[in-house]
C-alpha positions in Angstrom: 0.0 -5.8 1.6 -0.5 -2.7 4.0 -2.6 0.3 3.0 -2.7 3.2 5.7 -4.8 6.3 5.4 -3.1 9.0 6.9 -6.0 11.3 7.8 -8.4 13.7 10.4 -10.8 12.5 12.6 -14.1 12.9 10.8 -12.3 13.7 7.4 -15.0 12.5 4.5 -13.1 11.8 1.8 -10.8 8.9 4.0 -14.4 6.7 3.6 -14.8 7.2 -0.1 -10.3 5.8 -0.2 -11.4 2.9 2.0 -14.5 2.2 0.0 -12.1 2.3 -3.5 -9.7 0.5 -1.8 -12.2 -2.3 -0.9 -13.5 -2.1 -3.7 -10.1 -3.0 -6.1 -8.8 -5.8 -3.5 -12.6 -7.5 -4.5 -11.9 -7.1 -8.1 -8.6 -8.6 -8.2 -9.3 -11.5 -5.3 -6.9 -9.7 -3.2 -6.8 -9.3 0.8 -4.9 -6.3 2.4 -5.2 -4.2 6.0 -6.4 -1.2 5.3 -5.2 0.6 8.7 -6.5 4.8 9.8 -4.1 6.9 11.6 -5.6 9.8 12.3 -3.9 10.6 15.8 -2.4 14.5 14.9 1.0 13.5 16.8 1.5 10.3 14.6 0.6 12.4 11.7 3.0 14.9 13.0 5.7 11.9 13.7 5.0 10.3 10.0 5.9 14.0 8.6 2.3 13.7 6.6 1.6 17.4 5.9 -1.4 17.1 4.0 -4.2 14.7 4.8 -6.0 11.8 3.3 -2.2 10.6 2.2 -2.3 6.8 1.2 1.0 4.7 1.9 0.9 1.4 0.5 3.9 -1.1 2.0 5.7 2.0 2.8 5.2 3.9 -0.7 3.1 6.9 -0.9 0.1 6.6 -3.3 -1.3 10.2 -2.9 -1.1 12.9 -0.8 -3.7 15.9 -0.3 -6.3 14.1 -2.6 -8.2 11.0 -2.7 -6.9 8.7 -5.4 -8.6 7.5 -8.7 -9.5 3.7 -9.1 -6.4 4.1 -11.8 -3.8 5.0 -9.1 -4.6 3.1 -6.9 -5.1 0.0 -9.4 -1.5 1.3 -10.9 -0.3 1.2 -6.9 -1.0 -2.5 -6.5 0.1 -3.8 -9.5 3.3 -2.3 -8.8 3.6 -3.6 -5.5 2.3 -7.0 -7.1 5.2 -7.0 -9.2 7.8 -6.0 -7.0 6.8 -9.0 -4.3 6.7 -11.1 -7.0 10.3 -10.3 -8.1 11.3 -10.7 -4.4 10.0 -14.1 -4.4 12.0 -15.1 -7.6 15.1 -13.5 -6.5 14.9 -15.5 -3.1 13.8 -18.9 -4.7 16.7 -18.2 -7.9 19.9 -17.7 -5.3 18.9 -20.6 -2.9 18.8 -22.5 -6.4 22.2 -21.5 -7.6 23.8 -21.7 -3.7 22.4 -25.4 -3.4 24.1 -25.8 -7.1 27.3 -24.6 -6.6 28.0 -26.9 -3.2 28.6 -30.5 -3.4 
């Protein structure tokens, strides 16, 4: 899992995100890269027009605001579950390809 903090340099309210965002991963024994971008061309390049936005794997979380615990909470289950049906996907073809062959 991938968080990244679109923000401004010096932009308070990117601190409190990261600190919730720690904060969550604790609670549900979870690791993730929490990466800044705060480089006005990359923002500019991304086609972030308001700042802190939070992406997580590529999905926006928020944009303009910083996210409740309940968002954010919402945000990784979500992106729990959809791994997770990735995974079974994957494992159930390779099942039914090595069953179909002799």
């Amino acid at each position: 899992m991938q968080f990244i903090v679109y923000t401004k340099k010096g932009e308070p309210m990117s601190m409190a995100i990261v600190g919730q965002i720690r904060a969550l991963l604790n609670a549900k024994g979870l690791s993730a890269q929490v990466q800044f971008v705060d480089d006005p061309a990359l923002l500019a390049m991304n086609g972030i027009d308001a700042t802190p936005t939070v992406v997580l794997d590529g999905m926006p979380i928020c944009q303009g605001y910083v996210p409740s615990r309940t968002e954010l909470d919402k945000a990784v289950d979500r992106q729990l579950r959809a791994l997770n049906t990735k995974e079974g996907d994957s494992q159930d073809k390779s099942s039914l390809f090595g069953r179909g062959r002799r």
